[in-house]
Structures are given as C-alpha cells and as structure tokens.
C-alpha positions as CSV (number, residue, x, y, z in Angstrom):
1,X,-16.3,-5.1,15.2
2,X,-13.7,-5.8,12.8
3,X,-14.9,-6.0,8.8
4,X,-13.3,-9.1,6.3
5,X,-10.6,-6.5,5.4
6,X,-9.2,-5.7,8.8
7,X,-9.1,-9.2,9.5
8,X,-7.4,-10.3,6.5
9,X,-4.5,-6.9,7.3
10,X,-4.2,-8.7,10.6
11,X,-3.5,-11.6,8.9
12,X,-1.3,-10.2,6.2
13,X,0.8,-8.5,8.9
14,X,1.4,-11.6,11.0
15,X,2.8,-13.4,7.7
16,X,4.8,-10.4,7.1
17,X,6.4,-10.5,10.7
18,X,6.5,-14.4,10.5
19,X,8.5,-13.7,6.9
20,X,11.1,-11.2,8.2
21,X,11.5,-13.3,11.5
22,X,13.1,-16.4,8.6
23,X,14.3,-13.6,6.6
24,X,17.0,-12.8,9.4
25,X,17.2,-16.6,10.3
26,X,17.9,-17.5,6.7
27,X,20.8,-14.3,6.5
28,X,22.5,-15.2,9.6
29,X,23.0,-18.9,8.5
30,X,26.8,-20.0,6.9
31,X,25.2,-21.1,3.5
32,X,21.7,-19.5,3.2
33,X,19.7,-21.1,0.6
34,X,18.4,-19.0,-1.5
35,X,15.5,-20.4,-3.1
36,X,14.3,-20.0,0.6
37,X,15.2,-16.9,1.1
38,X,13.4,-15.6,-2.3
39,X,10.5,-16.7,-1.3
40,X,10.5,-15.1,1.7
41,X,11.5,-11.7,0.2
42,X,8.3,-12.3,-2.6
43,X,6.1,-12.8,0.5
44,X,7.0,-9.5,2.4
45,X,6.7,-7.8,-1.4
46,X,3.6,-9.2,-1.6
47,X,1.8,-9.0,1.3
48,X,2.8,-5.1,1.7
49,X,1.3,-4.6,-1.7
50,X,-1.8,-6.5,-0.2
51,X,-2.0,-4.0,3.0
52,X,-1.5,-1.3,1.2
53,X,-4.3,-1.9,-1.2
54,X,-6.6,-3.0,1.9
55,X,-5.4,0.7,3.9
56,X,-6.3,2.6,0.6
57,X,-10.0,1.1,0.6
58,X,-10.1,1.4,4.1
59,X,-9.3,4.6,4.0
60,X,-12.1,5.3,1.4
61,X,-14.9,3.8,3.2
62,X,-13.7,5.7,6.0
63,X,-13.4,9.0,3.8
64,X,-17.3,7.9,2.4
65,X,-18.8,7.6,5.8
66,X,-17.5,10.5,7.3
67,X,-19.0,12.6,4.5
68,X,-22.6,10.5,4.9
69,X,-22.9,11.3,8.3
C-alpha cells in the first residue's frame, strides 16, 4: 500500500522527468526562450528539494518502525 508521501514522490518524479524532457527540447531549439527554460530549471530545483525532504521522513518512519518492532 502506498502512504500520501510515496504517492506525492511518484508524482514529484514524473514532473521532474516531464521538466528535463522540455529542458532538452527548449536547449536544442535555435532561439530558446528563456523565461521558459527558467522555469523549468526552478521546477527540477524544486521538486528535488521536495523528494528529498519526503525520502528524509521516509526514511525516519522507516528508522521508527524498525526500532518498534
């Protein structure tokens, strides 16, 4: 069963490989525009920041079980 947290990682990850998929379109094109391409960048920044957060607490409750069982 997957928690609230693991659901929103899965999410979070899907954006982040949606974001570096237009990344690479955006860098490949003649003019990129980089209003665009900034906000793509601030998306990956953010949503790694987001997955890392949700791994640590992951981690944690994983850490907490393990010593209550």
């Amino acid at each position: 069963m997957m928690t609230t947290l693991e659901a929103q990682k899965m999410r979070l990850l899907e954006e982040l490989r949606q974001a570096h998929e237009q990344i690479a379109l955006i860098k490949v094109q003649p003019y990129p525009d980089f209003k665009i391409l900034n906000y793509y960048m601030d998306t990956v920044r953010r949503n790694t920041q987001l997955v890392e957060m949700i791994d640590t607490h992951l981690f944690e409750d994983e850490r907490q079980r393990g010593c209550a069982g």
